[in-house]
N, C-alpha and C positions, 0 to 999 in steps of 0.2 A: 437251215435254222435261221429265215430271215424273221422271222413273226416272233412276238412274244408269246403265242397262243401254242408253237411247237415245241419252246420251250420245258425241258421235263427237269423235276429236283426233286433229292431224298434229301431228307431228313433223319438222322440218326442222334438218337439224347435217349437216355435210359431213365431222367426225372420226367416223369408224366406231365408234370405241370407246368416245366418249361419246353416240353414239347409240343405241348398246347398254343401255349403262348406264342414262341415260334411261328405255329401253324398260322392262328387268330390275325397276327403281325403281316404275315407273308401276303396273305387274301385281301388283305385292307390294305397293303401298299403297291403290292404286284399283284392283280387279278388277275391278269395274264397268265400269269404260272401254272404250271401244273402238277401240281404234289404228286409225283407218280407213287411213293411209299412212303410211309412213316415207319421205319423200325426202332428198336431199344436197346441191340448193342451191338457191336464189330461185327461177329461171325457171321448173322443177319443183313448188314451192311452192307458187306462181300459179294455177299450171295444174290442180294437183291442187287446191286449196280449190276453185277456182270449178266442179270437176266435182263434190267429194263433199258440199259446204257443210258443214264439219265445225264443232263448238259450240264449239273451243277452238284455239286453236294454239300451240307451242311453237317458240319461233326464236330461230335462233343470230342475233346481231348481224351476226359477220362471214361470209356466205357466198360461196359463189362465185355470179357470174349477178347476182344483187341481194341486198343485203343486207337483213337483219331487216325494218330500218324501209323498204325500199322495198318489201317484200312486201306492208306493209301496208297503204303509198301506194296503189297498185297495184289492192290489194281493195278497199281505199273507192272508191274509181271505179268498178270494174266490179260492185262486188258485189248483186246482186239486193235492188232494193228494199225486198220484200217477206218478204224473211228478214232473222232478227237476227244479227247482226253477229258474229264469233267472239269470246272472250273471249283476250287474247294475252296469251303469257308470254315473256319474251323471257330467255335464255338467253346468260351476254356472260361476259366475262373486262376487261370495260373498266374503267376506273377510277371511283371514288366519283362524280366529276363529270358522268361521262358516264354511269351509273346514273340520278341523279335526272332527268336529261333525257330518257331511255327511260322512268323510271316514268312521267312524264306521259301516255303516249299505250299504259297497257299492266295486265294487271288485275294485275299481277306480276311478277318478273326475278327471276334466279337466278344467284347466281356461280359460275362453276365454279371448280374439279371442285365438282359436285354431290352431296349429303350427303342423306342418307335424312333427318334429321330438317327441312331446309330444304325438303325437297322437301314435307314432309307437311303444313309451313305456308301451302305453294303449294297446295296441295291444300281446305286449308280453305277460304281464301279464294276459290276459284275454283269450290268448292260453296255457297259465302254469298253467292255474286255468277248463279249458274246461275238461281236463281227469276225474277231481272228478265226474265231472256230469255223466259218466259213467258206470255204477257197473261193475266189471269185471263178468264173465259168474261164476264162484264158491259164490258170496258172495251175499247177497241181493241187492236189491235197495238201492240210499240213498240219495234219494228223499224227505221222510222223514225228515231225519237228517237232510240235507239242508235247507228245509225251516223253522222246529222250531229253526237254528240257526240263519236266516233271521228274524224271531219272534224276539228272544232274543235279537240281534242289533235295534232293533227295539223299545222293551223298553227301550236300554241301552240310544239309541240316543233321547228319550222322556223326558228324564231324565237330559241327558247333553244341552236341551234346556232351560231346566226352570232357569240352570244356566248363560244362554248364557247372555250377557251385557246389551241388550235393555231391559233384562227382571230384572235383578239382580239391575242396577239402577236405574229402578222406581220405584216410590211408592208403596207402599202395598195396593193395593186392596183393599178396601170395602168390606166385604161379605155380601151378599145379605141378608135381611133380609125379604123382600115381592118382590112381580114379575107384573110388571106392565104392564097390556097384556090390550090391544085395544079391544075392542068388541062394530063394530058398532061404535057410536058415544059418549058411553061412554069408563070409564077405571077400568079393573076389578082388585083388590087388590088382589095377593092369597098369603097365608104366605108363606115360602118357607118351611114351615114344611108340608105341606098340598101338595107338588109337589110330584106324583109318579115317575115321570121321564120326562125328555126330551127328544125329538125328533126332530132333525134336518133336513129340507127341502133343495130346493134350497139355498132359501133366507130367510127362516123365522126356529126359533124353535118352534115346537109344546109343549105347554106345559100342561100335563095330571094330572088331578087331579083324587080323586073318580069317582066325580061328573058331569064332565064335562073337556074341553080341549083348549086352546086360544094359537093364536099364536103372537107371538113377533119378529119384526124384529131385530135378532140379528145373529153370528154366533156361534158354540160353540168355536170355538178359542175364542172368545172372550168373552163368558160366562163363561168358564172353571175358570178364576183366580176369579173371584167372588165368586166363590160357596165352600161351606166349604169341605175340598176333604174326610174329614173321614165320612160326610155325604150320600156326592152326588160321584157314582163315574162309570168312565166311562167304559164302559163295549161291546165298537163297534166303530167305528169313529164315528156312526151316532146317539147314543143313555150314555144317561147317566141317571142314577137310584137314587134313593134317596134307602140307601141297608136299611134304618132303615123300609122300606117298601118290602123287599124279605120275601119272607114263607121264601123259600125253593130255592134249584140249583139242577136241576138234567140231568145228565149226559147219552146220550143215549150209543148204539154198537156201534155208529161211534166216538164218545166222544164228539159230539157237546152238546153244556150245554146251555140248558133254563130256565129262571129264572121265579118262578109262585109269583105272587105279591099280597099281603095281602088286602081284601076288591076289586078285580080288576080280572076281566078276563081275560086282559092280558098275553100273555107271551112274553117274550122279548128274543133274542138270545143274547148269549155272543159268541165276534168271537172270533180268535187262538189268535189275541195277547195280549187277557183280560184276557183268561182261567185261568191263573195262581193265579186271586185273589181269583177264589172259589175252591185252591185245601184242599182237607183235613187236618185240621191242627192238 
């Protein structure tokens, strides 16, 4: 990717007419570029990077499907090893505080409405930052490198959320003490010592016991502050464990790590940016 002409970027905004704009901005300051897709929200987002593995991405904070940073979630986990990693611009209307907590984990951010001369700044830096993606012909890849340090931003900015304000001055949480799950036309009670794990759907969590499994409409955003975290702890976007119930973690040649679960057939995958809870202590 030494050329501006190989250069490929998504764009993902779910307002039509700042996607536009975007696009109109991009062509008139980077002609080089190459809009490989425009889509309009997260799930889309996903799906399309990990088909066209594009060198840049542009994202709205608040989408529909998933948002900015969970697109991103999302690529670090599935994203081919072997290629470097996008360069991400994140595109938000959020406030000062919640800026510097997206810059951590981003080559860039941009407040809307978007301004030609801000754009062009974006611009610079996202060509001052394109040579890394390169390995020069003597040294390895560093592809690699690139994305465990997308990982790392990634816990860092996990971390700098629970401090963010809407979370810091509200109340403390309940933690859950039983799990109230629908079955049919009754309501099944399960302790929450008795949860092997959850499992996140669209719209509902699966909740897995020995025994059996029910679902509850809830999110885990929104389940995660309830639940005791030295207990239950998440280990995927899509999945969180109760670890007082892991055997064992075990680690294959590619170093993706499975966790085998006590009384349970199950195995559960831990992705890249969980990996670091079961390293060897």
């Amino acid at each position: 990717m030494t050329q501006d002409s190989q250069i490929k970027a998504l764009i993902a905004e779910d307002e039509p007419i700042l996607s536009l704009t975007l696009q109109r901005m991009l062509i008139k300051l980077w002609p080089q570029l190459s809009l490989c897709s425009i889509v309009e929200n997260g799930v889309e987002a996903v799906q399309v990077a990990l088909e066209n593995l594009p060198d840049i991405l542009f994202l709205d904070i608040k989408m529909p499907g998933k948002t900015g940073l969970e697109v991103v979630q999302e690529l670090a986990e599935e994203w081919p090893s072997d290629q470097a990693f996008p360069l991400t611009v994140y595109v938000t209307a959020y406030d000062e505080f919640a800026v510097q907590a997206f810059e951590q984990c981003a080559a860039d951010y941009i407040l809307k409405p978007i301004t030609e001369e801000r754009l062009a700044k974006t611009i610079q830096r996202l060509k001052e930052k394109i040579p890394a993606l390169a390995p020069h012909e003597s040294e390895e890849p560093a592809s690699g490198n690139q994305l465990e340090q997308v990982i790392a931003q990634l816990r860092q900015l996990q971390q700098i959320n629970i401090h963010h304000p809407i979370h810091r001055n509200a109340p403390h949480a309940e933690k859950l003490a039983v799990i109230r799950a629908a079955v049919g036309n009754t309501i099944r009670l399960i302790p929450i010592e008795d949860v092997l794990y959850f499992e996140a759907t669209d719209k509902y969590i699966n909740v897995v016991t020995t025994d059996n499994s029910s679902l509850i409409r809830s999110s885990l955003r929104d389940l995660l502050p309830q639940l005791d975290s030295t207990l239950f702890w998440q280990i995927h976007r899509s999945t969180v464990v109760n670890i007082k119930r892991v055997q064992m973690a075990h680690k294959d040649e590619t170093g993706k790590i499975t966790l085998k679960l006590k009384d349970s057939n199950d195995k559960l995958s831990v992705s890249r940016v969980y990996a670091h809870l079961f390293k060897q202590m």
